[in-house]
C-alpha positions, 0 to 999 in steps of 0.5 A, a space after each residue: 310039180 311046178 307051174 307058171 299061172 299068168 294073168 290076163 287083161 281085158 282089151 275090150 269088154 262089153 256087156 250086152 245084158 243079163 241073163 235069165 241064169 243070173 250071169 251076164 252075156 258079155 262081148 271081151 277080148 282076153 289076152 295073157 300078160 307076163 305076171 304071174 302066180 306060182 303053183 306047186 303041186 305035191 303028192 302025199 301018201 295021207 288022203 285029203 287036199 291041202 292049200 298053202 299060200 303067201 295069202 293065209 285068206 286063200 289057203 281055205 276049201 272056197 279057193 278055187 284050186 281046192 274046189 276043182 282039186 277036189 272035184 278032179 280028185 273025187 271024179 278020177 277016185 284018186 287015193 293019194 293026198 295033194 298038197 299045193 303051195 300058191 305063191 301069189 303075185 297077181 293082186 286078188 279081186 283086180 280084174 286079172 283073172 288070178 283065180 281063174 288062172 289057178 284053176 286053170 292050171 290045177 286042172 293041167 296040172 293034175 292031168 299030168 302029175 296023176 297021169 289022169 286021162 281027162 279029155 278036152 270036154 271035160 276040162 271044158 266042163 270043169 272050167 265052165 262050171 266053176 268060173 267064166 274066164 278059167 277055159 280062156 286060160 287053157 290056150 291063152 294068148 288073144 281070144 275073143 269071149 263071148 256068152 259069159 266069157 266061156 266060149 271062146 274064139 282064139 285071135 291072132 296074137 298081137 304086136 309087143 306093147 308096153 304096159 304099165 298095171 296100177 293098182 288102187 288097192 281096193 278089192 272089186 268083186 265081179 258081183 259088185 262090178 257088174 251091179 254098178 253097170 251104168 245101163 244105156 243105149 250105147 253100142 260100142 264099135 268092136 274095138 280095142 280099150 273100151 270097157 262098158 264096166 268103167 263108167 258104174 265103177 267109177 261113181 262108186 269109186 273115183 279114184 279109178 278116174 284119177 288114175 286112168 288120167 294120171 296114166 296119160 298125164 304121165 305120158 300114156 296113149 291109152 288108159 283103162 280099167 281091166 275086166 271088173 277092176 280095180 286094175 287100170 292099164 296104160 300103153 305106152 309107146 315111150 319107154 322112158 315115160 313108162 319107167 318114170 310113170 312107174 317109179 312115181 308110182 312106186 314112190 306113192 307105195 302104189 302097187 304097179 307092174 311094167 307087163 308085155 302080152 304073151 301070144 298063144 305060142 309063148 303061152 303054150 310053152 310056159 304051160 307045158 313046160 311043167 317041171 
């Protein structure tokens, strides 16, 4: 069986404070992009779980595709052996739920493949137990998260924009990213293109600064940095100046990707479509 895994973006993320549990209760706006991972899923006849992937550091049992394969293995009493080949595109650690993707469809995935009857509440469980943002990518489209971003209200879809995705090449963790929160009395207006976490990340790292302003210098109407980083996100609305931009950054050898939203109902047929 294969299956599509697509990212997200983050148009709005506030953080309101931390939890009592060690989490943070967070105010976002999640909606899906057109990159995207691969995954394909194998029976076997030998017993076990096996991750494969472009990225040897992510065919190990701390991915999250092995954690919640394993979990749904062990709570069905599955008896065959399942091999999954991740074919990565979405850059690691970026700020655009890759992993929470994958998990995300290793649970679809596994419904169907081991025609297993797992309900609604109990993907819901899962996802909420092993990551944050995994339940957004059940429905995807355009949601609004709130609590640690797992409860979540879905939204309209909203008009095709052009995107431009750059990234850094450094590796932010959403640990690292919400203990440089620069704490202060500022209450947003619930709004498009702000991210409370920006401001922390980027005393530690400038170079997330210089390329939200590279991003307008080179004709972008809006530049931020999406969920915990490291990737930053232009909108533009000439398509001229965004395939330039993008061929600049090509010729820096800086990873960059021209994305369009996906709404619910796109989403919902890119999913289902399990081959």
């Amino acid at each position: 069986m294969l299956i599509d895994s697509y990212a997200k973006i983050n148009l709005f993320l506030d953080v309101i404070c931390k939890r009592d549990d060690g989490y943070h209760e967070i105010d976002t706006i999640f909606s899906t992009i057109d990159l995207h991972d691969t995954l394909k899923f194998v029976l076997t006849k030998k017993p076990g779980i096996k991750i494969l992937s472009n990225i040897p550091e992510l065919a190990s049992e701390t991915n999250l595709v092995y954690k919640i394969a394993n979990r749904i293995v062990a709570d069905f009493e599955v008896k065959t052996g399942l091999r999954v080949n991740l074919f990565k595109r979405i850059p690691v650690a970026s700020g655009l739920g890759g992993g929470s993707s994958n998990a995300a469809m290793t649970i679809l995935a596994l419904k169907r493949l081991l025609k297993l009857n797992i309900s609604n509440e109990y993907m819901s469980m899962i996802a909420s137990e092993y990551g944050s943002d995994i339940y957004f990518f059940l429905f995807g489209g355009r949601a609004r998260g709130k609590s640690r971003g797992e409860a979540i209200t879905l939204l309209p879809d909203v008009k095709q924009v052009n995107l431009l995705l750059v990234n850094p090449g450094i590796t932010i963790s959403s640990k690292e990213a919400y203990d440089l929160i620069e704490w202060s009395s500022e209450t947003p207006k619930y709004r498009l293109w702000y991210n409370r976490l920006e401001s922390g990340i980027e005393l530690k790292y400038p170079i997330i600064s210089y390329l939200k302003a590279d991003l307008k210098k080179n004709g972008a109407k809006k530049a931020m940095m999406s969920g915990s980083g490291a990737t930053c996100i232009g909108k533009f609305t000439d398509d001229r100046q965004l395939r330039e931009a993008y061929y600049k950054y090509r010729q820096k050898g800086i990873w960059c990707k021209v994305v369009q939203l996906i709404g619910r109902s796109q989403y919902k047929r890119c999913i289902q479509n399990l081959s």
